[in-house]
TORMAR-987583 format. One record per atom (N, C-alpha, C): x, y, z; residue in one letter. Coordinates in steps of 0.001 Angstrom, whole numbers, plus 524288, in hexadecimal, padded with zeros to 5 digits. Atoms other than C-alpha are relative to their C-alpha. Example, Ala and Ser with C-alpha at 12.3 -4.5 7.8 and 13.67 -1.06 7.14 Angstrom:
BEGIN
8037A7FB5A80000a 8300C7EE6C81E78a 80384804B080000a 7FCCC7FB5A7FFC4s 835667FBDC81BE4s 7FCFE80442802DAs 
END
This chain:
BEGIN
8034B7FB6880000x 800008000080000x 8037C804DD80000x 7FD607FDB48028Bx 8054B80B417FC32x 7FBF5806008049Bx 802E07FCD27FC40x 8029D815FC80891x 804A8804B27FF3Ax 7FD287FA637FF8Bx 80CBE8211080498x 7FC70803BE7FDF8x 804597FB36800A6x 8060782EA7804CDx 8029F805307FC0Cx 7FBA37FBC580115x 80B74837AF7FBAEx 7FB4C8067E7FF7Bx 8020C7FA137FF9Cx 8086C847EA7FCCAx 7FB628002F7FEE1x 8052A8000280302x 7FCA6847137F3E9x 7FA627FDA2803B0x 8018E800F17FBB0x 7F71A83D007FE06x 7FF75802FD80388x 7FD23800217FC09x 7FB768420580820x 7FBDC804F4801CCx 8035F7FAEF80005x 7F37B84F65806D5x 7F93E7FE017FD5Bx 805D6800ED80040x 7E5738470580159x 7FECA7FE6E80470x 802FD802637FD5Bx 7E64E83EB480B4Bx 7FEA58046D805F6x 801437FC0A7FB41x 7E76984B7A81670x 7F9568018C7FEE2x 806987FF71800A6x 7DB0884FAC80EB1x 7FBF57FD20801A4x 8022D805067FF5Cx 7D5C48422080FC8x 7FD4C80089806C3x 7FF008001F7FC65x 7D86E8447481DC3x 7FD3F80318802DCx 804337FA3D80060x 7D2028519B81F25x 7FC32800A37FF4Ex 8051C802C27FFBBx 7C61984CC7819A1x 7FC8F7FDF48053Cx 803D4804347FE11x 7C419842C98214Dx 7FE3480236804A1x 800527FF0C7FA24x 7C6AD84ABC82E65x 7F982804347FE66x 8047E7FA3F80004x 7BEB48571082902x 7F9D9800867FEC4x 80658801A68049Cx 7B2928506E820E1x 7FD367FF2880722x 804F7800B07FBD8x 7AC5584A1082E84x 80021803178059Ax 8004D7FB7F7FE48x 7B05A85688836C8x 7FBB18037C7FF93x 804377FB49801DFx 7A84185E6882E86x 7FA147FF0C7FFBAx 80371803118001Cx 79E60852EF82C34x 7FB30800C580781x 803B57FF337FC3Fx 79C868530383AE1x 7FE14805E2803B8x 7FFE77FACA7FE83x 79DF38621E83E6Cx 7F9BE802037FC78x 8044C7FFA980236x 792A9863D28338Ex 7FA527FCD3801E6x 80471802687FE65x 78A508599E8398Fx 7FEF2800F480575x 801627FE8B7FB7Cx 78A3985F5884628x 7FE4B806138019Dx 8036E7FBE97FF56x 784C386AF7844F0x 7FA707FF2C8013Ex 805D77FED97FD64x 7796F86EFB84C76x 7FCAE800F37FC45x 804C97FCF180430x 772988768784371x 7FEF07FCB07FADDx 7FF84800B780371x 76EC986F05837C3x 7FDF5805057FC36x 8021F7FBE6803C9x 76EB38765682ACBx 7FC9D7FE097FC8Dx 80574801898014Bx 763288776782432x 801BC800817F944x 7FE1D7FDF580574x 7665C874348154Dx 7FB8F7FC3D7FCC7x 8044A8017D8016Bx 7588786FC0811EFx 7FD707F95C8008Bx 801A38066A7FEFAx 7505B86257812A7x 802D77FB3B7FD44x 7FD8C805EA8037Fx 7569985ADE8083Bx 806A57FD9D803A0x 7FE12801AC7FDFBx 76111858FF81141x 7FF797FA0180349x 8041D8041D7FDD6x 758D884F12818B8x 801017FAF27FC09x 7FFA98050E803EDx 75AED8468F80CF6x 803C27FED57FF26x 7FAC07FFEA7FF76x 769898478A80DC5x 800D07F978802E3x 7FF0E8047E7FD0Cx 768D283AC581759x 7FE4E7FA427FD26x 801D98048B800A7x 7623A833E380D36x 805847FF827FA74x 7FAD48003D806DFx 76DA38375380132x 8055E7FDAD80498x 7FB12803797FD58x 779BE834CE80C21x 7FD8F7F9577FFAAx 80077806397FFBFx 772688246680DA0x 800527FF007FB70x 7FE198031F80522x 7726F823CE7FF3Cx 805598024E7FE3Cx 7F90F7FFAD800FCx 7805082A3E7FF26x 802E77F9DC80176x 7FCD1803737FA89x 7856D81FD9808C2x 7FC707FB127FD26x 8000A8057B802B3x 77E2A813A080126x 8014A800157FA8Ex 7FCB5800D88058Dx 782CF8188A7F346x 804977FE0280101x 7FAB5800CE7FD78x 790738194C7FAE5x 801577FA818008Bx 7FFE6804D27FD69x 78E5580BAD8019Bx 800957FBB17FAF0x 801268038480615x 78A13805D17F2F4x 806E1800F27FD5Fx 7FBC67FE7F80203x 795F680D127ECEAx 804807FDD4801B0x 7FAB4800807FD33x 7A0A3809117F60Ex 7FEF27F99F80000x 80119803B68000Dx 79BD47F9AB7F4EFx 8019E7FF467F94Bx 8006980051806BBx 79B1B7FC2E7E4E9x 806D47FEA47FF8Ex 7F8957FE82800A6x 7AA4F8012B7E721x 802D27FC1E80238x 7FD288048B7FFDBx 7AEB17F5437EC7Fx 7FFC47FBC37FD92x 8017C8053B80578x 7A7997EBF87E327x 8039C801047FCA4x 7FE587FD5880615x 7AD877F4B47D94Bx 805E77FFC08000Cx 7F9EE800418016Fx 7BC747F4567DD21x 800337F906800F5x 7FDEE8067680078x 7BABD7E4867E1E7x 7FE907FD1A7FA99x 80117803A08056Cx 7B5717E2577D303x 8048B8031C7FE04x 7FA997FC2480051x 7C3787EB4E7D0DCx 7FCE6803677F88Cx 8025A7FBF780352x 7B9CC7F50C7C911x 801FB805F88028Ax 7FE887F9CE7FD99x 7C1578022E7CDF1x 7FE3F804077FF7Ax 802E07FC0E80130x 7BB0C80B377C61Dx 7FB898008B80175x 807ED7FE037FBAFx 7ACA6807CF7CBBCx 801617FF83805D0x 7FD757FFC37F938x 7B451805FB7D873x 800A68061B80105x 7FD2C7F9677FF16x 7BA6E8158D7D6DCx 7F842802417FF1Dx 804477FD0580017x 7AD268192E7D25Ax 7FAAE8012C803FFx 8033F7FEBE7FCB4x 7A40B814E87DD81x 80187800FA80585x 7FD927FD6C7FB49x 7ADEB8185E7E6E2x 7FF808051C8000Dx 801DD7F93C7FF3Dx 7AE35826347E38Dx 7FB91800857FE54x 806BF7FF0A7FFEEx 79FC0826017E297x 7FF748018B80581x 8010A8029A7FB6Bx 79F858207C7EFD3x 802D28044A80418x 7FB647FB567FF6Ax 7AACF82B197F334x 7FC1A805D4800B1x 806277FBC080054x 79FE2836657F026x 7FCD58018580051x 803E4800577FABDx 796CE832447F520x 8009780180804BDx 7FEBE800987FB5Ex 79D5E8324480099x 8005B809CB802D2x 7FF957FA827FF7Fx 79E6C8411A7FF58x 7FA2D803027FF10x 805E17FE657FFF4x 79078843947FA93x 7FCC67FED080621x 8032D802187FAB1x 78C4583BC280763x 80224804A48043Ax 7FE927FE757FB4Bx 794F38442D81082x 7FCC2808427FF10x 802807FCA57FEAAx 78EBE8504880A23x 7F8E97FFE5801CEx 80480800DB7FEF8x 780DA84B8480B74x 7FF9F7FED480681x 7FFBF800447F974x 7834B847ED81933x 800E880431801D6x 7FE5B7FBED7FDB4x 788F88540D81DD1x 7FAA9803307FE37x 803FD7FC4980079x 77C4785C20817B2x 7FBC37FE148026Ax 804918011F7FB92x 773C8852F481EE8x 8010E8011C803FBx 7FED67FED37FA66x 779938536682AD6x 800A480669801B3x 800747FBE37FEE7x 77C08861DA82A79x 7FACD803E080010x 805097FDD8801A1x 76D8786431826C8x 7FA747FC8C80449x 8035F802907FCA1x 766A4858E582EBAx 8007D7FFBD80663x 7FF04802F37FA29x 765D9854A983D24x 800447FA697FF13x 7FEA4805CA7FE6Ax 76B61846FD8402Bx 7FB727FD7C800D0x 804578041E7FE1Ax 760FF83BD783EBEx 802477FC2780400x 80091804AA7FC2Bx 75ED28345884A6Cx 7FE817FA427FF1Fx 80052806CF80320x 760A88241E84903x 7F9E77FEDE8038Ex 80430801997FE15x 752838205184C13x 800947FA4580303x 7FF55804D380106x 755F98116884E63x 802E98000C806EAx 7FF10801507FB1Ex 756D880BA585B81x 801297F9C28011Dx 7FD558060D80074x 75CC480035860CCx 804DE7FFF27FDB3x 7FAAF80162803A2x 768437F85785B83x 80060801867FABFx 7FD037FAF88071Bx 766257FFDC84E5Cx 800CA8055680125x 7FECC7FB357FEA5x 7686D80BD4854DCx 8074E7FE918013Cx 7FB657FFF37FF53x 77519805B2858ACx 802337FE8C7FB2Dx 7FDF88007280511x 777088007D84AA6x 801BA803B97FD96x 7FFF77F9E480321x 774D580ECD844B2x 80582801B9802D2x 7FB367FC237FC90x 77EBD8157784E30x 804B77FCCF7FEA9x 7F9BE801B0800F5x 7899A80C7884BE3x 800AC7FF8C7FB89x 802217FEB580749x 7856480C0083CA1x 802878067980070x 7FE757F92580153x 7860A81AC883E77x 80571801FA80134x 7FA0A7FE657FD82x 7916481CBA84754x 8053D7FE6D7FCBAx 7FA25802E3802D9x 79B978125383EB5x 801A68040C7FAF9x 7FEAD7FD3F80413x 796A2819A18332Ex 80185803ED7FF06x 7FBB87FC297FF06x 79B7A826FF83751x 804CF7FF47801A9x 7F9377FF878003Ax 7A7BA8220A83D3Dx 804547FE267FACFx 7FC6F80364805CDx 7ABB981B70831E6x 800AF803697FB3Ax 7FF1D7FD008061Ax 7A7C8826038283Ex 805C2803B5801F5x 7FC127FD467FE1Bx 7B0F082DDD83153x 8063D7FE527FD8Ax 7FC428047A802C7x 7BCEF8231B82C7Ax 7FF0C800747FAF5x 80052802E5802CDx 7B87581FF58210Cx 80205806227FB7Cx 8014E7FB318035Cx 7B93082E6881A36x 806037FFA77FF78x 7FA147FE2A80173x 7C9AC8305881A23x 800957F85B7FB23x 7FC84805298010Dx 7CA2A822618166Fx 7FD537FF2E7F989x 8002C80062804B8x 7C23D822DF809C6x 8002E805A37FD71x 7FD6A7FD5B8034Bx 7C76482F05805B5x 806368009D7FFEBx 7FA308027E801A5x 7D4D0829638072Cx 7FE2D7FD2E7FA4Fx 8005B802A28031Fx 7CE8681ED47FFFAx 7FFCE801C87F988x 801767FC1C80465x 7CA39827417F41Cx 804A18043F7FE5Fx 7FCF07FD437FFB8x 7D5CA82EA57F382x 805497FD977FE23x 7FBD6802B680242x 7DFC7823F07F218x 7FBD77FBEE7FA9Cx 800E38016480496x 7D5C381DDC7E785x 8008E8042B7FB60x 8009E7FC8880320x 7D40D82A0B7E037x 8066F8004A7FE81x 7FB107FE708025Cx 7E40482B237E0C3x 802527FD017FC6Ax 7FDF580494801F0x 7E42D81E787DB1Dx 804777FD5A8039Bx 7FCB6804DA7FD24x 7ED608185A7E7A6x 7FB9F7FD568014Ax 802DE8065A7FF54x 7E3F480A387E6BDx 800AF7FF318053Fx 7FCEF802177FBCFx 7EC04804E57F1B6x 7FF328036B804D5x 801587FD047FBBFx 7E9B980FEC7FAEBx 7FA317FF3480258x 805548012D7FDCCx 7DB7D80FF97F84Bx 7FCE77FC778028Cx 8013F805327FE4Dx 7D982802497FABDx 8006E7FEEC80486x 7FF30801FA7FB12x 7DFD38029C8077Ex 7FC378033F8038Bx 803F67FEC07FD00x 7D73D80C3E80C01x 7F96E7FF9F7FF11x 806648036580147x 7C9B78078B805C1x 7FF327FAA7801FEx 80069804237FC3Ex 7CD157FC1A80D13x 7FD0380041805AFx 802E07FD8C7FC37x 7C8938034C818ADx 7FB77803507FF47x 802717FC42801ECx 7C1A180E0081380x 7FB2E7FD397FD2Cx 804D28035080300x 7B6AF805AE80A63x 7FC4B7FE6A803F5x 803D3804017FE93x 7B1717FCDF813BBx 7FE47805C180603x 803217FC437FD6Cx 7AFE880A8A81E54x 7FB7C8039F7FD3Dx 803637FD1F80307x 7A9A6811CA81444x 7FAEF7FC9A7FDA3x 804698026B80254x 7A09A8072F80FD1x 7FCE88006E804BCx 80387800307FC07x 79C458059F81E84x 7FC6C806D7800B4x 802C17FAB37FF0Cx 79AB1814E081FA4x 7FA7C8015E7FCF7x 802E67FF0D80384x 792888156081435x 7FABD7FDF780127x 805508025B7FED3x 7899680956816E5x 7FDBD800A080400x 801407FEAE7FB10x 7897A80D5E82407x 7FB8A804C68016Cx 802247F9DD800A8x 784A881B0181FE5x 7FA957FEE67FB82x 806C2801EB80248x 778B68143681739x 7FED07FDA0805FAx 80418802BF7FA4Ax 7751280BB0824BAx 7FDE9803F080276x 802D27FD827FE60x 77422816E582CB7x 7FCD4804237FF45x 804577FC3880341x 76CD581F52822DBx 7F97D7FB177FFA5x 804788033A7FF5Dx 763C38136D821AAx 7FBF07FFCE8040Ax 80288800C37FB0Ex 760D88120283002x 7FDAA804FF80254x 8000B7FAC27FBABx 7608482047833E4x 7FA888024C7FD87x 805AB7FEFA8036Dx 757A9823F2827F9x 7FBFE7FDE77FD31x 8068F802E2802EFx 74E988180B8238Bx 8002B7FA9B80389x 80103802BE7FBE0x 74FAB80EB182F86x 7FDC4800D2803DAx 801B37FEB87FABCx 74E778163C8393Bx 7FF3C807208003Ex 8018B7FA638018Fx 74930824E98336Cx 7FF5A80337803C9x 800917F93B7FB8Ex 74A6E83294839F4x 7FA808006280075x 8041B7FDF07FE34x 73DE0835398401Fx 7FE998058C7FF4Ax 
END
C-alpha cells in the first residue's frame, strides 16, 4: 500500500479535515436554535425528500458494490458519485428542515422506543465517522490512487451503508409507524 503523502495531498486532505470538523459544528449550531425560521410550509415536506434521499442512497451504494464485484467501474464511478450527491442534497434538505421545523417526538413505546433510540443514536454517531472517511474515499478515487481508496472503502462502505439504511428505518418509524400527532 502505498501511504506516502505528497504536498498536493497533504493540503486536500487538511481540507478533508476541515470539513469534517466544520460541516457537523455548523450542522449542530444551526439545529439548535431556539427560534425556528419561518421559510414557509413546504418545508414540512422536507422530511419526506431527506427518506427518499437516504433510500435512493441505500439502493445506490448496494448498486456500487454489485457494480465494482461484476469489475464494471464505470457503473461503479457512476452510482457512487450519484450516491456522493446525494449525500450533499440530503445534508442541505436536512439543515432547512431542521432550521425551519421543531423536532418530532418518537411516538412508540416500549422496546421499540428502545429500538428507535439506538437506531437513531448509532446513526448519528456514525454519520459523525463516516463523513472524513468517505471524502477521503472520493478523493483518492477521483485522484485515481485505487489502492488508497480501497483501503479506506473498506471501512468507509459498510458505515455509510448502515448510516443510510439506518436513516430510511428511522424516517420509517418516526413518520409512518409511529406518526407525529
Amino acid at each position: 500500500m502505498d501511504i506516502s503523502v505528497n504536498q498536493k495531498d497533504r493540503g486536500s486532505l487538511v481540507f478533508i479535515n476541515v470539513l469534517s470538523v466544520v460541516i457537523p459544528i455548523l450542522v449542530v449550531g444551526l439545529l439548535s436554535l431556539e427560534n425556528k425560521l419561518d421559510l414557509g410550509g413546504w418545508t414540512k415536506s422536507l422530511s419526506h425528500a431527506i427518506g427518499l434521499i437516504n433510500t435512493a442512497t441505500t439502493v445506490l451504494l448496494i448498486a456500487g458494490l454489485i457494480f465494482i464485484k461484476q469489475n464494471k467501474p464505470a457503473r461503479h464511478r457512476a452510482v457512487m458519485t450519484a450516491a456522493f450527491a446525494l449525500g450533499g442534497v440530503f445534508l442541505v434538505c436536512y439543515v432547512l428542515y431542521h432550521i425551519s421545523n421543531p423536532a418530532n417526538r418518537f411516538n412508540g413505546e416500549g422496546f421499540i422506543r428502545f429500538v428507535y433510540l439506538f437506531i437513531l443514536f448509532t446513526h448519528i454517531a456514525l454519520s459523525l465517522v463516516v463523513l472524513p472517511l468517505v471524502l477521503r474515499a472520493m478523493y483518492f478515487a477521483v485522484t485515481g490512487r485505487i489502492s488508497r481508496h480501497k483501503s479506506i472503502v473498506r471501512y468507509a462502505y459498510p458505515i455509510w451503508l448502515y448510516v443510510s439504511a439506518s436513516g430510511v428505518a428511522v424516517y420509517v418509524l418516526l413518520y409512518h409507524i409511529f406518526p407525529p400527532r
